[in-house]
C-alpha positions as CSV (number, residue, x, y, z in Angstrom):
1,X,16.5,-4.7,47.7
2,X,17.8,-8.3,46.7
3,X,20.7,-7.3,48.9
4,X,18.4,-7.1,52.1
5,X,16.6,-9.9,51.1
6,X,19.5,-12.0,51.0
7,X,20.9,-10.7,54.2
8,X,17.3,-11.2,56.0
9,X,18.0,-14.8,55.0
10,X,21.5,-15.2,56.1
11,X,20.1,-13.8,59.7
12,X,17.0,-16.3,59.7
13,X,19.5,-19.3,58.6
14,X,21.8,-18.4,61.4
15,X,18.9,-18.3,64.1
16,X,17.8,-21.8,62.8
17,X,21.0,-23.3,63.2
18,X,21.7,-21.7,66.3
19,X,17.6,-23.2,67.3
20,X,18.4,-26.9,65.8
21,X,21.8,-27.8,65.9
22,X,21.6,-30.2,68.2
23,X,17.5,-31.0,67.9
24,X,17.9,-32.2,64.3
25,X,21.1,-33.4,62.5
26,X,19.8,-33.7,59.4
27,X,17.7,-30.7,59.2
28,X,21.3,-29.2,60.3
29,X,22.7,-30.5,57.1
30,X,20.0,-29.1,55.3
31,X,20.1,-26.0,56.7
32,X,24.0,-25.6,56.5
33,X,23.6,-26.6,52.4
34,X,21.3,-24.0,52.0
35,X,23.6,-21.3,54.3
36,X,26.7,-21.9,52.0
37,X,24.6,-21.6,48.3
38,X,23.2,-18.3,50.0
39,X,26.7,-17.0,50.7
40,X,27.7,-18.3,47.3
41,X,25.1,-16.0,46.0
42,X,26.0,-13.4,48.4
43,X,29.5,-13.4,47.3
44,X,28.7,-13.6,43.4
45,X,26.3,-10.6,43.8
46,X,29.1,-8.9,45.4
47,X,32.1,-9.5,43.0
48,X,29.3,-8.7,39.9
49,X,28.9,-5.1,41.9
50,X,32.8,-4.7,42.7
51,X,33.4,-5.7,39.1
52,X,30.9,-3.0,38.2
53,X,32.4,0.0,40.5
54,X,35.6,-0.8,38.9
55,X,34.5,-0.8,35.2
56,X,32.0,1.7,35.8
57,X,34.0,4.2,38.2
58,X,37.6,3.6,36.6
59,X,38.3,4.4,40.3
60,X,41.7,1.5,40.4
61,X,43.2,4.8,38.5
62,X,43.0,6.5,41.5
63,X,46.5,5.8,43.1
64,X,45.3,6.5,46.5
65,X,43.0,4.4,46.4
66,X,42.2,1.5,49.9
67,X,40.0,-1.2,51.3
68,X,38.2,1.1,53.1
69,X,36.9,3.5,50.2
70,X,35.9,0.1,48.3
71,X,34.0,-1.5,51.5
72,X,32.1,2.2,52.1
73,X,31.0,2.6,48.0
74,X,30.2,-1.2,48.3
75,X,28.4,-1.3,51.8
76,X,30.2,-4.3,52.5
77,X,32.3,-5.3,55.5
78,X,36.0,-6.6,55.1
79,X,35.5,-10.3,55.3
80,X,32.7,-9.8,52.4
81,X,34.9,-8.0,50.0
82,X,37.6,-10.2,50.7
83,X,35.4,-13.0,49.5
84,X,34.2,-11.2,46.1
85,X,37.6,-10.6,45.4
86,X,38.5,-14.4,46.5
87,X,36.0,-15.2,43.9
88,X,37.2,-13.4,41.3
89,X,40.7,-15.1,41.2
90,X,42.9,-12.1,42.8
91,X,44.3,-13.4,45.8
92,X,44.2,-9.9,47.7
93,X,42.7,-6.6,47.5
94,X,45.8,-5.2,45.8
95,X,46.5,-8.0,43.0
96,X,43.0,-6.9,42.3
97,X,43.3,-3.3,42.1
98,X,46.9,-3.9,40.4
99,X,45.4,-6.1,37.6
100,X,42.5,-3.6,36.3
101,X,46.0,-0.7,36.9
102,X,48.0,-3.2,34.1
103,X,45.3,-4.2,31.7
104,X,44.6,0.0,31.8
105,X,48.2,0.6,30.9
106,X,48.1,-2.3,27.9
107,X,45.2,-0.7,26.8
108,X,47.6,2.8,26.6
109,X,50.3,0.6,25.2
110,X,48.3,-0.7,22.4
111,X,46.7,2.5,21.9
112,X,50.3,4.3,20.9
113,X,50.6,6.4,24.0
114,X,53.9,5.8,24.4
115,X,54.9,7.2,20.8
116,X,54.4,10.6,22.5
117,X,54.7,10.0,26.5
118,X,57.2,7.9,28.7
119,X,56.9,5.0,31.1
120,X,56.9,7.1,33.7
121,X,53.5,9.4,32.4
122,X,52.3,5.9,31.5
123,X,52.7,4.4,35.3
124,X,50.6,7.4,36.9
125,X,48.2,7.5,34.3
126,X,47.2,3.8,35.1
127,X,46.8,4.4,38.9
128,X,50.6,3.9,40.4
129,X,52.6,5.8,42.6
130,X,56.2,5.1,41.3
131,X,57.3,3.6,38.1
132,X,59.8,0.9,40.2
133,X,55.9,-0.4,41.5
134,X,55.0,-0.4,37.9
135,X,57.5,-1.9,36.3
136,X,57.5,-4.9,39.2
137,X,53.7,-5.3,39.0
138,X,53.9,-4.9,34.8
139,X,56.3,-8.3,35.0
140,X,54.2,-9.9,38.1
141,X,51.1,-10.2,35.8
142,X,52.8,-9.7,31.8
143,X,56.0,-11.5,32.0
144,X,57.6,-8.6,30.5
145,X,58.4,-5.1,31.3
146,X,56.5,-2.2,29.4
147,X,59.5,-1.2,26.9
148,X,59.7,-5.2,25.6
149,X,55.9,-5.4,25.7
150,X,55.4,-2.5,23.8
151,X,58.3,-3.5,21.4
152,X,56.8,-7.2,20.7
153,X,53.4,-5.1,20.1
154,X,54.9,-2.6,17.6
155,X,57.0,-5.4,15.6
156,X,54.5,-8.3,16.4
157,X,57.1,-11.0,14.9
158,X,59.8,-10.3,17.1
């Protein structure tokens, strides 16, 4: 419902600037303020309910997983899931994706699953397709690769 709301008023505030642009300039202003805290709100809304799917679902385990499943379980289009990702400090659908995928496989890690499993059982088990992706994605947001991580973790004052 607040959804509809707020995209009611997103419609109405584009008819009015449409209506007054050049009648009123500083209704304009007015109007244009009130336009960018709606799609401020529209956008945190958003990023709280892609933040939820993800938490929620687990569904960044899913290695197939695209822009086009998110935008259909999110009702959103493309430029608005852009922005809730935007606003969540990824820079792109994939560093998004790719960070819940690492802080899964940390979790793993510091749970002891490699005592008994490999890299490779660890890199599909946290939503990737190959372990060379892994392993450059691991060091992208860690630093480190999974063996040194995991090592450090184990022995703490290494």
């Amino acid at each position: 419902e607040t959804i509809i709301v707020l995209a009611n008023i997103s419609r109405f505030i584009q008819a009015l600037l449409i209506l007054n642009y050049a009648v009123d300039p500083i209704l304009f202003s007015q109007v244009m303020k009130i336009k960018s805290e709606v799609y401020l709100s529209d956008t945190s809304l958003n990023s709280e309910r892609l933040n939820k799917l993800f938490v929620e679902s687990q569904c960044y385990l899913n290695n197939k997983l695209n822009v086009a499943e998110i935008i259909d379980l999110l009702g959103l289009d493309n430029l608005e899931l852009s922005a809730a990702i935007r606003f969540l400090n990824s820079n792109n659908f994939n560093d998004f994706v790719n960070e819940y995928r690492i802080n899964h496989s940390v979790k793993l890690i510091n749970d002891n699953y490699l005592y008994n499993k490999t890299i490779e059982s660890l890199a599909f088990q946290s939503g990737f397709n190959s372990v060379q992706s892994f392993h450059r994605v691991f060091k992208k947001f860690k630093n480190t690769t999974p063996s040194a991580f995991q090592k450090k973790n184990e022995y703490p004052g290494i």
